[in-house]
DRENDO-1510 file (C-alpha; in Angstrom, 1 decimal, always signed):
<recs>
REC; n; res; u; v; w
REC; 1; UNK; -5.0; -95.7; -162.8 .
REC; 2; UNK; -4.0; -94.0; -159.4 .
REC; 3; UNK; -0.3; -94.1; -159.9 .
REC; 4; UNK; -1.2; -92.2; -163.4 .
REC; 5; UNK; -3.4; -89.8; -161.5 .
REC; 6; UNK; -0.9; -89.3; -159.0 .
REC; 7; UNK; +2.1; -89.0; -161.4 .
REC; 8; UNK; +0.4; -86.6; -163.4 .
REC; 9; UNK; -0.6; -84.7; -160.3 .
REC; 10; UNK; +3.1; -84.3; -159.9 .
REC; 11; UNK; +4.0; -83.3; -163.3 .
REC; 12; UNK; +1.9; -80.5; -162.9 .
REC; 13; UNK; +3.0; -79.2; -159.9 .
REC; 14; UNK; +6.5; -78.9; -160.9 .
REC; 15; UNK; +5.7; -77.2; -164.0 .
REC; 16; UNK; +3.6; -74.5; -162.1 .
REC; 17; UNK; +6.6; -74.0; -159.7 .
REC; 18; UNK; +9.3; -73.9; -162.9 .
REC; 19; UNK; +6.8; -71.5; -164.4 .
REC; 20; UNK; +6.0; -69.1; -161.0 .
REC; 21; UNK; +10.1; -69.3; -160.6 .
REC; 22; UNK; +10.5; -67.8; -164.1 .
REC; 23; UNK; +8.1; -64.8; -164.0 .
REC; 24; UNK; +9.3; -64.0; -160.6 .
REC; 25; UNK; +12.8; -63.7; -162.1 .
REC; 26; UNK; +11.5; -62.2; -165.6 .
REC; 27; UNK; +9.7; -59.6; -162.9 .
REC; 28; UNK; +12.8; -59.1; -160.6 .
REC; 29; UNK; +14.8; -58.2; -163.9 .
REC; 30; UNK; +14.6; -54.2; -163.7 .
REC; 31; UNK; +14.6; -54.5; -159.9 .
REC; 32; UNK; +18.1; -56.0; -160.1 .
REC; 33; UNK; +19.2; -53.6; -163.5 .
REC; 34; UNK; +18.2; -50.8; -161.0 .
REC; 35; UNK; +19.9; -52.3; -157.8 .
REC; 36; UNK; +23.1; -52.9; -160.0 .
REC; 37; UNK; +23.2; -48.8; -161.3 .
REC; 38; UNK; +22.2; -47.7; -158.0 .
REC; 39; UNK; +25.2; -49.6; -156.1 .
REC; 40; UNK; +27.9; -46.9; -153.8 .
REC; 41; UNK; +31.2; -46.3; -155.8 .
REC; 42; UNK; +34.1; -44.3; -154.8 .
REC; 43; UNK; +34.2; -40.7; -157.0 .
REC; 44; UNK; +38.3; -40.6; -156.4 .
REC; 45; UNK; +41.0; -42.5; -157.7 .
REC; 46; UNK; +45.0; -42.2; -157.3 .
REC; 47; UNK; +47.1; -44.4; -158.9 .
REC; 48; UNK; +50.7; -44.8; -160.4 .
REC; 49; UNK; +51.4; -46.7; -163.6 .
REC; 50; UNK; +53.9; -49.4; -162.8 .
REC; 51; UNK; +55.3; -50.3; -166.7 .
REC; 52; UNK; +56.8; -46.5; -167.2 .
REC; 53; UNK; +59.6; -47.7; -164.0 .
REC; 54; UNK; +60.9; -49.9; -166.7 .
REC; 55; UNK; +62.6; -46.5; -168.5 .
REC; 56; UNK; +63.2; -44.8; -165.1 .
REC; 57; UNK; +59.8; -42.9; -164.9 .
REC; 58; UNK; +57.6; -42.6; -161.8 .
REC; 59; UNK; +54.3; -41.1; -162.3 .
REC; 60; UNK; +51.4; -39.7; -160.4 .
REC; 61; UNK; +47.7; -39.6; -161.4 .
REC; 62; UNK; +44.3; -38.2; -160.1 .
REC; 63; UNK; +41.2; -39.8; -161.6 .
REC; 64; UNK; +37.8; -37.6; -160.7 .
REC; 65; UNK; +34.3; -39.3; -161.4 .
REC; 66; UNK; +32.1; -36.4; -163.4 .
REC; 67; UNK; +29.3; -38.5; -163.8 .
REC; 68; UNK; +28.7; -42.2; -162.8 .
REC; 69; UNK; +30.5; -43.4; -165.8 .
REC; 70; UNK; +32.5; -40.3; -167.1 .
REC; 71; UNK; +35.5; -39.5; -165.3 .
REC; 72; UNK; +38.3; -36.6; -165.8 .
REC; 73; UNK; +42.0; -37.0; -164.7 .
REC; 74; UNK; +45.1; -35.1; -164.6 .
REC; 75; UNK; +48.3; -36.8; -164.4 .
REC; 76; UNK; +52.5; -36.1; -164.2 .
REC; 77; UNK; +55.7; -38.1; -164.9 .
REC; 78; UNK; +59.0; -37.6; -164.2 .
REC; 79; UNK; +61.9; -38.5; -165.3 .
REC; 80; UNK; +64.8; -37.5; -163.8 .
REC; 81; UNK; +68.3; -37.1; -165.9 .
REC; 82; UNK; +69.2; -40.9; -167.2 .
REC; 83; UNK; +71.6; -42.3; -169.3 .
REC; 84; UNK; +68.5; -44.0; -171.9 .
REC; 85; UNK; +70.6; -47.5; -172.0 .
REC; 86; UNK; +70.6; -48.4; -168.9 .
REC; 87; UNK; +67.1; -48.5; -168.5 .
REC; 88; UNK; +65.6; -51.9; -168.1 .
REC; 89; UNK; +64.2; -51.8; -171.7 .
REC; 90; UNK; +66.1; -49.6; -173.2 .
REC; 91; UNK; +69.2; -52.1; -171.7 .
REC; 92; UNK; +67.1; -54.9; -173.9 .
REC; 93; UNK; +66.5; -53.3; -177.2 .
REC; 94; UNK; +70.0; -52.3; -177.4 .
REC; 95; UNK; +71.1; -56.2; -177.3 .
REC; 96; UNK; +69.4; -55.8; -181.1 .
REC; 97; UNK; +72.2; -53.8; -181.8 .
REC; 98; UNK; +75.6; -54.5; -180.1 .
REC; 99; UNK; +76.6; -56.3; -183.5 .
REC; 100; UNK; +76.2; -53.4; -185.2 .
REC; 101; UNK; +78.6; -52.3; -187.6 .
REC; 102; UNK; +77.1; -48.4; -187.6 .
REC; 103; UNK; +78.4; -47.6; -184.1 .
REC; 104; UNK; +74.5; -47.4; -183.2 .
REC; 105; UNK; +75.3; -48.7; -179.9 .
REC; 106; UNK; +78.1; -46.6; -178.6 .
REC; 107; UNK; +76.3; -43.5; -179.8 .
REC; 108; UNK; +73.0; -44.3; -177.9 .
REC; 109; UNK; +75.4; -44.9; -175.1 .
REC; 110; UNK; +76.1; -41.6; -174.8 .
REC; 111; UNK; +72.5; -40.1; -174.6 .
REC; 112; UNK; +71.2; -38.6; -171.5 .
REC; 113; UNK; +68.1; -37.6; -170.7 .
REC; 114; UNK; +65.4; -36.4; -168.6 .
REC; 115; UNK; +62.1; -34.1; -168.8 .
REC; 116; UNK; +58.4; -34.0; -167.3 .
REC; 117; UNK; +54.8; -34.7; -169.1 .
REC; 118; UNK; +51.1; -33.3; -168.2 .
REC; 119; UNK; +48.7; -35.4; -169.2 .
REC; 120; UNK; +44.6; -34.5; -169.1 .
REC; 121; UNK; +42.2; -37.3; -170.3 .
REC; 122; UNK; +38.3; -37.7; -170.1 .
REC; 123; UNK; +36.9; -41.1; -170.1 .
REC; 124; UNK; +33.6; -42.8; -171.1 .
REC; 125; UNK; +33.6; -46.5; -168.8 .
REC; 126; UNK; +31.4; -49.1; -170.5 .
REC; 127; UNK; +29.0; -51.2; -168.0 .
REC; 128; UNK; +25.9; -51.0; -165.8 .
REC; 129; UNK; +27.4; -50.8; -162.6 .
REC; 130; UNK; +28.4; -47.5; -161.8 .
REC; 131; UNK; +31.9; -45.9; -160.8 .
REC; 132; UNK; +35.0; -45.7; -162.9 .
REC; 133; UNK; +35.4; -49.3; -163.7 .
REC; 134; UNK; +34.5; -51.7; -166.7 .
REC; 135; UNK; +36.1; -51.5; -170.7 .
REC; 136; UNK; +36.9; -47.8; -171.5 .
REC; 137; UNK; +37.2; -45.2; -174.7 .
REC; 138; UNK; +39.4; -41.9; -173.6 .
REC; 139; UNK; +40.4; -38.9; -175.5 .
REC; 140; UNK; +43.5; -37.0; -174.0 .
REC; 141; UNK; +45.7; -34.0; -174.1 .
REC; 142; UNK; +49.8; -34.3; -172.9 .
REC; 143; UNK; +52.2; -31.3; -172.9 .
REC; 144; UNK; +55.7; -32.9; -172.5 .
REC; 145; UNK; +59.4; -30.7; -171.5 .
REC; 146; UNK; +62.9; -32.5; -172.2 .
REC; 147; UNK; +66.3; -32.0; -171.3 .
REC; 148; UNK; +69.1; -33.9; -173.0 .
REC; 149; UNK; +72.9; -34.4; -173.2 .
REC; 150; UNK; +74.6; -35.9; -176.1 .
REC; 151; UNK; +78.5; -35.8; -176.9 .
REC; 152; UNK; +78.1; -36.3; -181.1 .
REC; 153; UNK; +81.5; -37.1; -182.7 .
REC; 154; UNK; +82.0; -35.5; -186.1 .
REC; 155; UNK; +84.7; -37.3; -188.2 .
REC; 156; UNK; +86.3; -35.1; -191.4 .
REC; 157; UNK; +87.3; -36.1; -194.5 .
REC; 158; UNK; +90.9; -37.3; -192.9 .
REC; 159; UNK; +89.2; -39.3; -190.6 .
REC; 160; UNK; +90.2; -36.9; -187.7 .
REC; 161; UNK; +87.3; -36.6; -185.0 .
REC; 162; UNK; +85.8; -33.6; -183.4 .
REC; 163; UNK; +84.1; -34.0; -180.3 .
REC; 164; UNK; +80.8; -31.7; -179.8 .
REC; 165; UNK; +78.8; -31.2; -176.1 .
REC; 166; UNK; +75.1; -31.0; -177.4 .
REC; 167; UNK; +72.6; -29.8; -174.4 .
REC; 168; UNK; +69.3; -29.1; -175.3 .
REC; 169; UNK; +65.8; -28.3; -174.3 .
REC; 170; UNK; +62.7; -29.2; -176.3 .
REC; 171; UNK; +58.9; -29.2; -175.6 .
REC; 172; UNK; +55.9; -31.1; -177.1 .
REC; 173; UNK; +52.0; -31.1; -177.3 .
REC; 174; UNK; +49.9; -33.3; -178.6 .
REC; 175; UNK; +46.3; -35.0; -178.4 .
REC; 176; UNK; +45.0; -38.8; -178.7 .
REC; 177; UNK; +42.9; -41.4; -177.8 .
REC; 178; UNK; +43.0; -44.6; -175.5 .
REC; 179; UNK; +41.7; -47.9; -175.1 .
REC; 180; UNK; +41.9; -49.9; -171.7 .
REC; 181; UNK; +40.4; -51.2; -169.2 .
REC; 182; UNK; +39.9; -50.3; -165.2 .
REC; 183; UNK; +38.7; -52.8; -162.8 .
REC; 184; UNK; +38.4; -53.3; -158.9 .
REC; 185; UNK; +40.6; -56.1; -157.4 .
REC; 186; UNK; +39.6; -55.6; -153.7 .
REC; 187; UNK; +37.0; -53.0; -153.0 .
REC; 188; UNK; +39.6; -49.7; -152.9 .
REC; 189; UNK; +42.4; -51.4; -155.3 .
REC; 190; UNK; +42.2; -50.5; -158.7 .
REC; 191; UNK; +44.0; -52.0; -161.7 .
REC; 192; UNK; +43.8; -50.0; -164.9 .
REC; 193; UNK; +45.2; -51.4; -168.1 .
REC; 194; UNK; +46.1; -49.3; -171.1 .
REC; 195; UNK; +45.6; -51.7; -174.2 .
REC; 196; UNK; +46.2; -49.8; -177.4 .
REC; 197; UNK; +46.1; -45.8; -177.7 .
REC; 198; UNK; +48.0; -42.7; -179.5 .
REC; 199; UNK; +48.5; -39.2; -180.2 .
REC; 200; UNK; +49.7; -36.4; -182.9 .
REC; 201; UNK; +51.5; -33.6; -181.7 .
REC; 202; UNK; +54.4; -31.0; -182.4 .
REC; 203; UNK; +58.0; -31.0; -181.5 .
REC; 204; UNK; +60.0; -27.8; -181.2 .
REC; 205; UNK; +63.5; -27.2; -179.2 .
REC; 206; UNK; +66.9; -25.5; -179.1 .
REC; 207; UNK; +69.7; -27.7; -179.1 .
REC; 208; UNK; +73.6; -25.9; -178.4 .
REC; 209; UNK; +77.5; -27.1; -179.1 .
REC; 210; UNK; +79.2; -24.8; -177.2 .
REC; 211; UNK; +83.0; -26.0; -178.4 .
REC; 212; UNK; +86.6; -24.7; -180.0 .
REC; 213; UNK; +85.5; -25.4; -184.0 .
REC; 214; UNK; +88.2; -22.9; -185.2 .
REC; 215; UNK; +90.6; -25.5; -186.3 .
REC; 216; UNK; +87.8; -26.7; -188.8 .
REC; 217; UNK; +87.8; -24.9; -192.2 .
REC; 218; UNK; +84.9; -23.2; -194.2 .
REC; 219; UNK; +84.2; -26.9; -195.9 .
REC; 220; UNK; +84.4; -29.5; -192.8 .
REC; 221; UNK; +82.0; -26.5; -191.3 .
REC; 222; UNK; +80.0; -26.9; -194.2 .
REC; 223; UNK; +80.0; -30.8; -194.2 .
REC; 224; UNK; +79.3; -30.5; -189.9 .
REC; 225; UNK; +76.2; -28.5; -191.1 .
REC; 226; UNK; +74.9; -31.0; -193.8 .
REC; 227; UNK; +75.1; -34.1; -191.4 .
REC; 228; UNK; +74.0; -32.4; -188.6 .
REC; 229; UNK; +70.7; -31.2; -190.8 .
REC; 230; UNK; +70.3; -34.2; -192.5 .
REC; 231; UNK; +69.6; -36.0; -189.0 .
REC; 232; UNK; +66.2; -35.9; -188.6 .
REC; 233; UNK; +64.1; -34.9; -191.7 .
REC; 234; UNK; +60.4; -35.9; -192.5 .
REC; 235; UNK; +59.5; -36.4; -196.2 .
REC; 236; UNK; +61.7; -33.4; -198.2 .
REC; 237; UNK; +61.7; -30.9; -195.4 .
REC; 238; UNK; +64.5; -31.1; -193.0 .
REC; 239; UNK; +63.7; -30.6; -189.6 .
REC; 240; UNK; +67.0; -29.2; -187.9 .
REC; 241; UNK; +68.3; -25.9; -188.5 .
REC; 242; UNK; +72.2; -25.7; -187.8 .
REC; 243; UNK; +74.3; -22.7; -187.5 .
REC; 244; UNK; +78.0; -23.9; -187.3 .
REC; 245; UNK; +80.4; -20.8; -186.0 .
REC; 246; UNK; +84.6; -21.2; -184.2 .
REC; 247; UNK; +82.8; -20.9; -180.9 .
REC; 248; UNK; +80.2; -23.8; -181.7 .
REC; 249; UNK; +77.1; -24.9; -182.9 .
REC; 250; UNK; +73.3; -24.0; -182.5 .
REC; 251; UNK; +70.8; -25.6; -183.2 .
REC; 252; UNK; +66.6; -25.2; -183.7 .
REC; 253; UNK; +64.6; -28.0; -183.8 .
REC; 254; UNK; +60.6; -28.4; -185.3 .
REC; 255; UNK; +59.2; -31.3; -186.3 .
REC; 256; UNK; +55.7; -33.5; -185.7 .
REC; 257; UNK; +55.6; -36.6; -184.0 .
REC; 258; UNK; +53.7; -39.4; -183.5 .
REC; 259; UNK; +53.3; -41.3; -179.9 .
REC; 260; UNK; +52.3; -44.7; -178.5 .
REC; 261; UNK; +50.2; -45.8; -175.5 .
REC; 262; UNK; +49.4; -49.6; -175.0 .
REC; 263; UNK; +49.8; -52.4; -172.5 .
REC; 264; UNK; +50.8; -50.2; -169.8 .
REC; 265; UNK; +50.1; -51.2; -166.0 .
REC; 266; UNK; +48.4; -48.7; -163.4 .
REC; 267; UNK; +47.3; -49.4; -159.9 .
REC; 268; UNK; +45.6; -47.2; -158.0 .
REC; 269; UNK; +43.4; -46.3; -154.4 .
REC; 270; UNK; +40.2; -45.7; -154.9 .
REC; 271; UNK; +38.5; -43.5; -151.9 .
</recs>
């Protein structure tokens, strides 16, 4: 009869404990909610995406907290004037195409180019504890310049092959959103992965042949015209005007585009 009395003596003790331990947590709840919002972050981040070196682009980005879990950026690339090839992922996509029977290859080869991009974005970071870290939605802006060099071979009806020096400029601007995610890997490292975004824009851009043509007659001009036009063109509409003269070609380009953002790598410095 003791050893029940004593046993049950004990049961209820450690129920009272479990029980005192459980409303002091249930009580310490918003205490730790609140301590977990009202943790020190850093307002700043700079950071560089690491996946755009793989087509020769270096970049540069400045991340400003506007709230505790809103933040506005402003960032540039550059690329400077590369043949696109012999990038290190350009270099593996065109393995997909060295058995080509289309000359895709050797005419890719040739392309050259270069250019710089603005790109403003606003963020909305996911989470309870403050700063600009945790799952992310984004909505940016990106104004991008080009530069480019291409030699384009025209072959005429005898099979005899003109040689044309295309240089051209072009500019963009477009808007999108992004998906990602930004975390802290030591307290001032930042990691910040882009998982799936994109944006609608327009093209526009002048695009000039300067080269001896006067051995070509009124037809091959013609035909140069035709394939030169029928290059890029978007449903019915054809998106190259070409004006094919002795002393060359020129060229306007206007068309819309449509860009991809996803599993890109940025690390940043968070201060």
């Amino acid at each position: 009869m003791k050893r029940a009395a004593l046993f049950a003596s004990v049961m209820l003790c450690l129920c009272l404990n479990v029980f005192a331990q459980d409303s002091l947590e249930t009580a310490d709840a918003p205490d730790r909610r609140t301590r977990l919002r009202n943790q020190p972050y850093f307002s700043n981040i700079v950071k560089t995406n690491l996946s755009t070196l793989a087509l020769n682009n270096y970049s540069l980005t400045y991340e400003r907290l506007l709230t505790r879990k809103i933040s506005a950026s402003l960032g540039w690339r550059y690329m400077p004037n590369t043949y696109m090839t012999k990038t290190a992922l350009m270099g593996e996509v065109m393995k997909y195409f060295e058995d080509g029977e289309d000359g895709m290859s050797e005419q890719l080869d040739q392309l050259k180019m270069g250019g710089n991009a603005i790109t403003a974005e606003v963020r909305f970071y996911t989470g309870r504890r403050p700063g600009a870290k945790g799952f992310y939605a984004g909505v940016y802006g990106r104004y991008s310049s080009f530069k480019y060099d291409y030699p384009y071979d025209f072959e005429d009806p005898t099979g005899e092959v003109t040689r044309v020096p295309f240089k051209g400029k072009s500019s963009g601007i477009g808007g999108g959103i992004i998906l990602g995610g930004q975390f802290n890997i030591h307290k001032r490292i930042v990691v910040d992965l882009f998982i799936i975004g994109g944006h609608y824009g327009s093209f526009s851009g002048k695009v000039d042949g300067l080269t001896d043509l006067s051995d070509l007659d009124a037809q091959d001009k013609a035909d140069l015209k035709e394939e030169l036009e029928s290059l890029i063109q978007i449903g019915d509409k054809k998106n190259i005007t070409a004006n094919v003269s002795d002393d060359g070609i020129r060229a306007d380009v206007s068309m819309p585009f449509v860009g991809l953002r996803g599993l890109g790598l940025t690390i940043g410095f968070a201060f």
